[in-house]
N, C-alpha and C positions, 0 to 999 in steps of 0.2 A: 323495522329496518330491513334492508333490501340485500341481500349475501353479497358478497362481493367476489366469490371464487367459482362464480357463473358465469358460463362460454356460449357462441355461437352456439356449439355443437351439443350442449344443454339443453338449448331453446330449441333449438333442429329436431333433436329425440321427442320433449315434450307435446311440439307441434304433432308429428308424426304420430305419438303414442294417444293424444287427443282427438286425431284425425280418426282413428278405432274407437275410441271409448264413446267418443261422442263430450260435449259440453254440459256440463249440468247446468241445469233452470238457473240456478243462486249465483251460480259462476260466471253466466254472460255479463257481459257490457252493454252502457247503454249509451257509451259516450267515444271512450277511447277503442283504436282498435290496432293492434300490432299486424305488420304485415309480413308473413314467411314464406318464399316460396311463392306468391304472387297469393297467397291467404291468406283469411282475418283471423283472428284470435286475440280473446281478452288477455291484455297484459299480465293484471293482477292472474289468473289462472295459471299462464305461462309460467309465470316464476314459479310460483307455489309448485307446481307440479313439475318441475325441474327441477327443483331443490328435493324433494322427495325421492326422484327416480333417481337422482345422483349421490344422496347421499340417506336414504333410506329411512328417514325424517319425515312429520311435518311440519312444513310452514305453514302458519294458521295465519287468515285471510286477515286477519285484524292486523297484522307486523306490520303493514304500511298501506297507505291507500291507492286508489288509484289514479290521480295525480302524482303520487310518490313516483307507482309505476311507471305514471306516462310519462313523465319528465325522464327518469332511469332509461328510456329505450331510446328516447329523444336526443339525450345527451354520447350516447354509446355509439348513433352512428344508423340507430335502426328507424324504419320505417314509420310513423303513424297516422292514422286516419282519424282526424277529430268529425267525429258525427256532428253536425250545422242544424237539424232538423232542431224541431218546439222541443222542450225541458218536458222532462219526465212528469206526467201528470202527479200531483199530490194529491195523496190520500185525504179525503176528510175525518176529521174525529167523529166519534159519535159523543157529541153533546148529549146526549139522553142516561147512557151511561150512570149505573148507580153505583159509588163501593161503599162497602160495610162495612170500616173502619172504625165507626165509632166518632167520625170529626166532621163537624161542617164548614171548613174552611176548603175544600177541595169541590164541593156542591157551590159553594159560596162563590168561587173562583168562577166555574164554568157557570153559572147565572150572570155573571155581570160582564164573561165574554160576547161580545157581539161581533165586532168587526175582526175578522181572522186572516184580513190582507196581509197583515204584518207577521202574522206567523205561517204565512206561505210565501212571504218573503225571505224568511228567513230559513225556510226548507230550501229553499231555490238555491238561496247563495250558499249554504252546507254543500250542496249536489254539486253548483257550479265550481266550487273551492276543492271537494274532495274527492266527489263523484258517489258520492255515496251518504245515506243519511245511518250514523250511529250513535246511541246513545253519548253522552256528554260524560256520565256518570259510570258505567257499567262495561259501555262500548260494542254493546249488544243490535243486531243490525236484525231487523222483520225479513229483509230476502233471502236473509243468508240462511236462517231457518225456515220460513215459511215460502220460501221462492219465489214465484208470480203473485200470491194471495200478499204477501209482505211490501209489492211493488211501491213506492213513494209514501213509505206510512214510519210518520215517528210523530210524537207529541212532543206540541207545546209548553215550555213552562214558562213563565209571568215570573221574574226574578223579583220585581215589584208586583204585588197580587194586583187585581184588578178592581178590586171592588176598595182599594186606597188609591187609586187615580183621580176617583171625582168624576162628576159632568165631564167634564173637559180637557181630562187629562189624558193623555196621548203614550203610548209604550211605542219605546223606539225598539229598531233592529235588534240592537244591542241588548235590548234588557228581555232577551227572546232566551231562552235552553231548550237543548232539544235531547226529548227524554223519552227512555222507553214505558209503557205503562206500568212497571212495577216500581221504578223509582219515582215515576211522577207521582205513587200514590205515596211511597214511604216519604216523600219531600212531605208532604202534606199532613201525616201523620204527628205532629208534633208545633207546639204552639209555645213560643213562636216558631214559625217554618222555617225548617235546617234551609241552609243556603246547600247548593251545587256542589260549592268546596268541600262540604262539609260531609256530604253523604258519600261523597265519591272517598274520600280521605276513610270514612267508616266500611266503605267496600274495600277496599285496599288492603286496611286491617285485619279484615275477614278471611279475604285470602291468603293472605300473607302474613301470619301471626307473627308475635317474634318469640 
């Protein structure tokens, strides 16, 4: 969620205080872009780093996306620049990929994947919807840790495995999750295969004991 007792002159210091420090790699934008002062600056950054310098906090990059943001600056009065250029290249998985888990339902999976239009369809429309691809389960995002090296990279999950589709069975949009590599592997570790709900509700737990 987005603070709501954030001013002009918030965003004014943040800019300024970025204009010195500089942008980190994980922090740019590749889509939206705030305008101060006749300069660019990532929204999502803006905030976070205003809410910080104003109230000695931080705002971690996951509280809202950047759509949340853009819309947030859009609505308040402020400037935005939506980048028009091609979509963010998507990372390819490596198919080859071995894990040691003990199960061959996740071997099983990726043998019977072939056609991966559909799951870079369905990266697109995450990027396009949020502006950012992060896990479904965990919420864990490859740029935000690994910066440029993490750039357009999350996996595929098969909510319906692939290898019960058949010849000619077809996986829609919809039956796509989009999963960082450690839960796409715990998904898989268990027969039958925890659903989405289920692992995300077992991480929750985890952190959150009662």
């Amino acid at each position: 969620m987005i603070p709501k007792n954030l001013t002009y002159n918030d965003f004014l210091k943040a800019a300024l205080d970025i204009d010195k420090i500089g942008i980190p790699l994980h922090r740019k934008s590749f889509k939206y872009f705030l305008i101060i002062n006749g300069r660019e600056y990532p929204p999502k950054f803006i905030i976070t780093h205003a809410y910080e310098l104003k109230n000695g906090k931080v705002l971690t990059a996951n509280s809202f996306n950047a759509v949340e943001a853009k819309n947030y600056f859009i609505n308040s009065g402020y400037k935005i620049r939506i980048k028009e250029s091609k979509a963010i290249d998507i990372a390819k998985e490596d198919e080859k990929e071995v894990f040691f888990e003990g199960k061959e339902n996740f071997r099983t999976h990726r043998s019977y994947e072939r056609d991966t239009r559909v799951a870079r369809i369905a990266k697109q429309k995450a990027l396009s919807n949020t502006g950012e691809l992060r896990c479904e389960v965990c919420n864990f995002s490859f740029i935000e840790l690994y910066g440029e090296l993490g750039t357009g990279y999350i996996e595929a999950h098969h909510k319906i495995p692939v290898s019960q589709l058949g010849d000619n069975g077809k996986t829609k949009i919809e039956d796509i999750s989009l999963l960082c590599s450690n839960c796409h592997k715990m998904i898989h570790r268990s027969n039958p295969m925890k659903t989405v709900g289920d692992l995300k509700e077992m991480v929750k737990k985890v952190k959150s004991p009662c």
